[in-house]
N, C-alpha and C positions, 0 to 999 in steps of 0.2 A: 455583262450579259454572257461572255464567252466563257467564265468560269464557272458557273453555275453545273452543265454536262456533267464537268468532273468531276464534282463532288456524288453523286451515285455510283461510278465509277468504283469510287477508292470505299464507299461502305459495301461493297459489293466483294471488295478483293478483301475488305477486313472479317467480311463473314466466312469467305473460302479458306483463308487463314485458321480463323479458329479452328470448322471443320475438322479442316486436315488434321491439325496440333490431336484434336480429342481422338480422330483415328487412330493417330499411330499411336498413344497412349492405351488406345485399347486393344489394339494388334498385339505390342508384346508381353501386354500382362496375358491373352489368350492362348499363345503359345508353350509353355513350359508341359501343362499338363496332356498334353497331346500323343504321345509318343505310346505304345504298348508292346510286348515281345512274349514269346513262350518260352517257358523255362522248366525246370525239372521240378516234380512236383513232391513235395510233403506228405503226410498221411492224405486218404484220397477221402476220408472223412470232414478234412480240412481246407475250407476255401480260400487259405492264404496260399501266395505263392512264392516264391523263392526261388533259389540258385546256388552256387556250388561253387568254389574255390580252390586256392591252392598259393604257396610262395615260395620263393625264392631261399638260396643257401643261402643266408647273409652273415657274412662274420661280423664279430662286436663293435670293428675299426666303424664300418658303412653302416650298423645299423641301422641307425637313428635319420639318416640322411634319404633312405631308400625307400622309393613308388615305384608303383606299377599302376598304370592305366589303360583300364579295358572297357569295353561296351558288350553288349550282347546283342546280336542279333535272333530272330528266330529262327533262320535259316542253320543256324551253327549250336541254337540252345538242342538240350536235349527234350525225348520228350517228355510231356506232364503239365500241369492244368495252365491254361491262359492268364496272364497278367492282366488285369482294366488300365482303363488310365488312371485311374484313382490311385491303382498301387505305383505306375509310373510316376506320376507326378508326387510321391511319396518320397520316390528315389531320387526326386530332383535336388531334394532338400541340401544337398552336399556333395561336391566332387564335378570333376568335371565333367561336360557332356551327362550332368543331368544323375551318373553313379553315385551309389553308398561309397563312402570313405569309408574303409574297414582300415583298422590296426592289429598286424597277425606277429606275435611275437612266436620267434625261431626258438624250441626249448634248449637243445643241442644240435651240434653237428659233427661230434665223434661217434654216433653209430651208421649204419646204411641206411638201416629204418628210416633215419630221422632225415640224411641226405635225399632219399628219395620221397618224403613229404613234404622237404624245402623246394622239390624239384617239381612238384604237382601243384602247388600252390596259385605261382602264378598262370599256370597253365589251366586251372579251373576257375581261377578270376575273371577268364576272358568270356567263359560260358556263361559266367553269372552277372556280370557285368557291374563290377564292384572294382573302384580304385582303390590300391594298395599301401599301406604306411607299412615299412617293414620296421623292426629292432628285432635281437637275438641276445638271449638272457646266459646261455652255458651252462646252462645249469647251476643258477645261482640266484636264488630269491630274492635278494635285496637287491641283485642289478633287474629281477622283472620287475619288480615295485618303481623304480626308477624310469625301466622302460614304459610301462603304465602310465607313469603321468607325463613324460615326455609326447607319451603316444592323446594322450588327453589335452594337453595344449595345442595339441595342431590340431582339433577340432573331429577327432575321427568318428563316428557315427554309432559304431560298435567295436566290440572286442573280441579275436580269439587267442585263448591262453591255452598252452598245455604243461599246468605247475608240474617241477618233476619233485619235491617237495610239497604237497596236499593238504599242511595244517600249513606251513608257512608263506602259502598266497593269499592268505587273510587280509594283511592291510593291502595288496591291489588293489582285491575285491571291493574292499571298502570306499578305497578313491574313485571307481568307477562308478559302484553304485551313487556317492555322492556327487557324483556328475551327471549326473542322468543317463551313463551309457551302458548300456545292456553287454553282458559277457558268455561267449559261450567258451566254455572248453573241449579238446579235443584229445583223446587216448586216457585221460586222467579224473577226475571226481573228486575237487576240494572236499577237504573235509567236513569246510562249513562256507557261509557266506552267499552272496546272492550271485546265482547265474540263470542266465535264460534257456538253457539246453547244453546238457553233458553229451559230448557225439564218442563214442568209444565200443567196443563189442563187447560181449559181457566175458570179463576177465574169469571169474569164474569158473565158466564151462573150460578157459586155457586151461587152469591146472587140471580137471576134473577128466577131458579127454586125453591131457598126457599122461593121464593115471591109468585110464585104459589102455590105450595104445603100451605101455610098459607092461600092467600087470598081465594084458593076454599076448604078452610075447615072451617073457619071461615063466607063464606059467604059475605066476602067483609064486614063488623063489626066490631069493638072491637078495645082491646089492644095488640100494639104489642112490647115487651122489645126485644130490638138488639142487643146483647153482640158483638160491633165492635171489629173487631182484629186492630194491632197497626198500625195507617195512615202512620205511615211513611215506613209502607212494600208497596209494590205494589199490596199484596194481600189483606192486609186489604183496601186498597183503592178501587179499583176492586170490591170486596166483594159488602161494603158498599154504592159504586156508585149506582152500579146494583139493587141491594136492593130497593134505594130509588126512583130509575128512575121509576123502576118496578111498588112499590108499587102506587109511583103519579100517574101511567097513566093507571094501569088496577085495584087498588083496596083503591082507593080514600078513602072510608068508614071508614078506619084501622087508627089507630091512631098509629105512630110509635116513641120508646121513644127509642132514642140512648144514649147505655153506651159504654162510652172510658174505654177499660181494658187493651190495651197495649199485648193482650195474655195470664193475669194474670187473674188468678179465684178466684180470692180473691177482685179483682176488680170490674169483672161481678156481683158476688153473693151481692156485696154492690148497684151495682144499682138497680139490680133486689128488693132485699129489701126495697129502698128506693121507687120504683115501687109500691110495693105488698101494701106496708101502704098508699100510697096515692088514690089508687081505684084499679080495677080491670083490671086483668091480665089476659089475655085469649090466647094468644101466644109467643111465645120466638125463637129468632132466634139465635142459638149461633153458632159464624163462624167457632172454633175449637173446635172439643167434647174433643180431647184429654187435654185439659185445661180446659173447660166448663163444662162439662158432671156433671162429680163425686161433686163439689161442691153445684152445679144446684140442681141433686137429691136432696144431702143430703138438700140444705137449705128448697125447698118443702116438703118432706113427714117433719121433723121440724113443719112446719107451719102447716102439713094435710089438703097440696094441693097439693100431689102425687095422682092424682087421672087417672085410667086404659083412655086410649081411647075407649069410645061408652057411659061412666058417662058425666053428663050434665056440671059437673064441671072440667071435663078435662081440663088443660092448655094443648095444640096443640105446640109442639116441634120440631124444624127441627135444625137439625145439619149439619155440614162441619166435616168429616175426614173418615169414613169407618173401625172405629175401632172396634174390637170384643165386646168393650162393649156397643157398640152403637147398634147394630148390637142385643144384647144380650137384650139391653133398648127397643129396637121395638119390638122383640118377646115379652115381656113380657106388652106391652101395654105402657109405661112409656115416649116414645117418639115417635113422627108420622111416622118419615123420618132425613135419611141423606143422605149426597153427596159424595160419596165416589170417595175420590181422591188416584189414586191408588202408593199406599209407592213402592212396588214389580217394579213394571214397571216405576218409577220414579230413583229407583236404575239402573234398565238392562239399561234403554236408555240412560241414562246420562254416565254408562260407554260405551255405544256402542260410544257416537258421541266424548267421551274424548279421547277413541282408533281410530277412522276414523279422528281424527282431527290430530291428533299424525301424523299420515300419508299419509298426505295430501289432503284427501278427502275435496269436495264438497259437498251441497246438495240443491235442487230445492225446491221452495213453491209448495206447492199445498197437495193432498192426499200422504200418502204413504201405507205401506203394512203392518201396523199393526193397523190399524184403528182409526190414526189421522191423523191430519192437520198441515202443515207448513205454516207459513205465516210471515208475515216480519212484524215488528212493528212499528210503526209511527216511533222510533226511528231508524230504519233501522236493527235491531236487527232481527235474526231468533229465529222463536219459534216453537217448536212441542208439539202442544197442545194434549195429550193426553185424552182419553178420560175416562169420570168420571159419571159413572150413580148414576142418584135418587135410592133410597133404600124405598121401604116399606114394612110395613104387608104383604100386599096380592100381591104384585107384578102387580097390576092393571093400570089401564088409571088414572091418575089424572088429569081431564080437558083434556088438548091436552099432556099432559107431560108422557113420557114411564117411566114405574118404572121398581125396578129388586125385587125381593122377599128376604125377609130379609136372609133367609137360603140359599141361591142359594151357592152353589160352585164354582162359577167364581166370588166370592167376594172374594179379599184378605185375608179379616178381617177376614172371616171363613177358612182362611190356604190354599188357592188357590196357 
C-alpha cells in the first residue's frame, strides 16, 4: 500500500525528463542563425551583402601553416547595406565563431606593392569577419596550384588568387572549380577558366594616362624608355597596349623604346642603360615603381641625370603603383607622376566578394557604391574595376587628365 504514491511520482519525473531532453535539443539547433552585422556594401543595385579583407606577408617557410581569425562587428564594419540573418547563418557554414574560411594566396613579396597588400589583408579580415588560411606562391605557378589544393583540403569556403602568370593558373582554377569553391582574383585577369569576380582597376586607363601625362610634358618630342611589365600578365599587356595605342595616335612625335623586364629591375635598369649610351632620354615610363623606382633612381643620379623637375635636363618620370616612395620621389621633384592602384581597397573588395560568393550571392554590371565599375569581359568574366587616380606635384589639370596632389590623405601610399 505504501508503494503505490511512488509510482506517479517517478512517471511524472520521466515526463520532465523528456521535456527538458527535447528543449535543449531545440535551443541549439535555434541558435546559429541568429546573429546579423553591417558591412560595406556592393553595387547598391544588389541586395547581397559582404565585406572586405586583407593578409598577412607570409613567407613560403609558414605558409601553409598560417590563420587569421576575425569577427565583424557592426560597430567597426564600414558603412553599406544590412546583412539578415539568413546571410549570417550562411556564414556560419565554416570557421570559427560562425566566419567564412577564405584561403588568400600571397602572389609575391619582393615588391612594396605587394608588402603593403600582404599588410591590409589581415587588417580588412577583421572588418569583414572572414577567417584566414594563408599560403604564398612567389611568383611561381606550380607552387599556386600546390597551394590551391593544399588550401582546398582544409576545407576553405572560397579563394582569393592573384596569378602573376594569367594563362598558367588554369589548372588551380580547374581544382577549385572542381571542388565547389568559388575564386575571386585580385590586381590580375586569368586568361581563361572560372572565377567569380576579377577585383583590379582597369590597367588600361594605367598605360593610357601615362601617355598623357608624358606626351603633354614633353610636348609631343623626344625619347621615350618603357620599362614593360611581364606580357604574359594581363597587366603587363594591358599596360603596354594602352601605352602604344595612346602614344600612335595622340603623340606621334615621341619616340618609344620598349624594355622586356618581366617585373625585374635589374632588367629595366639594363635597358634604360643601353637607352642612356645610345642618345638621349627625356622620359621613362616604368609600369611598377615598386620594382622600378629604386634601381631607376639609383642608376640616374650614377650617371648625374637625377635632375629636380622645372631643370631643362630633367628626365619626365611616370610610374604605376602609389607607393610611399613614389609618392615621396614626386615631392621631392625626382618623378612627374604615378597611378596609384589602390593595395588597401584591392585587399577589402576581394575579401568582400570571396565572403558574398561563399554565400551565394550575385552581382550586376554596371556602377556600384564605392566608386567603381563592373563590367563583363570579352571573356565573359566579371570585373570590378576599381578606381585608381593620377598623382602629381600640384594636384592640377594635366591636359584633360584630373590629378590628386602628391600629399593628399586619401592616398594609400600616405597611410589612408
Amino acid at each position: 500500500m505504501k508503494i503505490r504514491p511512488i509510482l506517479p511520482v517517478i512517471a511524472a519525473a520521466l515526463v520532465v525528463a523528456v521535456s527538458l531532453s527535447g528543449c535543449s535539443r531545440t535551443s541549439s539547433t535555434a541558435t546559429a542563425p541568429a546573429a546579423s552585422a553591417t558591412t560595406t556594401a556592393a553595387p547598391s543595385s544588389s541586395a547581397a551583402a559582404g565585406s572586405s579583407g586583407s593578409s598577412s606577408d607570409v613567407s613560403s617557410s609558414d605558409a601553409s601553416s598560417s590563420e587569421t581569425s576575425s569577427s565583424v562587428a557592426s560597430s567597426s564594419a564600414a558603412p553599406g547595406s544590412d546583412v539578415s540573418s539568413s546571410d549570417a547563418s550562411s556564414s556560419a557554414a565554416s570557421g570559427d565563431g560562425g566566419s567564412v574560411v577564405v584561403g588568400v594566396d600571397q602572389p609575391r613579396s619582393d615588391t612594396d606593392f605587394w608588402s603593403a597588400f600582404a599588410k591590409y589583408v589581415p587588417e580588412k579580415a577583421k572588418l569583414v569577419g572572414v577567417t584566414l588560411q594563408n599560403t604564398a606562391s612567389d611568383n611561381d605557378a606550380a607552387k599556386l596550384k600546390t597551394n590551391v589544393d593544399t588550401l582546398l583540403s582544409k576545407g576553405v569556403k572560397a579563394l582569393v588568387l592573384a596569378p602573376q602568370d594569367t594563362a598558367a593558373v588554369a589548372p588551380a582554377l580547374s581544382a577549385a572549380d572542381k571542388a565547389g569553391v568559388p575564386v575571386v582574383t585580385v590586381d590580375t585577369r586569368p586568361d581563361a577558366g572560372k572565377v567569380f569576380m576579377v577585383v583590379r582597376a582597369d590597367n588600361r586607363a594605367y598605360g593610357t594616362n601615362a601617355c598623357i601625362v608624358l606626351g603633354e610634358t614633353l610636348k609631343n618630342t623626344g625619347t621615350v624608355v618603357e620599362f614593360q611589365g611581364d606580357l604574359a600578365s594581363i597587366n603587363g599587356r594591358d599596360r603596354s597596349e594602352a601605352f602604344a595605342a595612346c602614344m600612335k595616335e595622340k603623340y606621334s612625335g615621341i619616340k618609344v623604346v620598349e624594355v622586356a623586364t618581366e617585373w625585374k629591375g635589374d632588367k629595366a635598369v639594363s635597358g634604360l642603360q643601353d637607352a642612356l649610351v645610345k642618345g638621349a632620354v627625356n622620359g621613362i615610363y616604368m609600369q611598377a615603381g615598386g620594382a622600378f623606382l629604386e634601381p631607376t633612381l639609383a642608376l640616374l643620379k650614377r650617371s648625374n641625370k637625377l635632375k629636380p623637375v622645372g631643370d631643362a635636363a630633367h628626365i619626365a618620370i611616370v610610374s604605376n603603383d602609389g607607393i610611399k616612395a613614389e609618392l615621396d620621389a614626386i615631392g621631392r621633384g625626382d618623378i612627374d607622376a604615378t597611378v596609384s592602384q589602390p593595395a588597401d581597397a584591392y585587399a577589402q573588395w576581394a575579401l568582400f566578394y570571396a565572403k558574398a560568393a561563399a554565400a551565394g550571392k550575385t552581382f550586376p554590371e554596371g556602377a556600384t557604391d564605392h566608386k567603381s565599375t563592373i563590367i563583363k569581359t570579352p571573356g565573359g568574366m566579371l570585373e570590378d574595376q576599381l578606381p585608381a587616380p593620377v598623382v602629381t606635384k600640384s594636384g592640377d589639370k594635366l591636359g584633360s587628365l584630373v590629378t590628386v596632389k602628391f600629399d593628399s590623405k586619401d592616398l594609400w601610399g600616405n597611410g589612408s
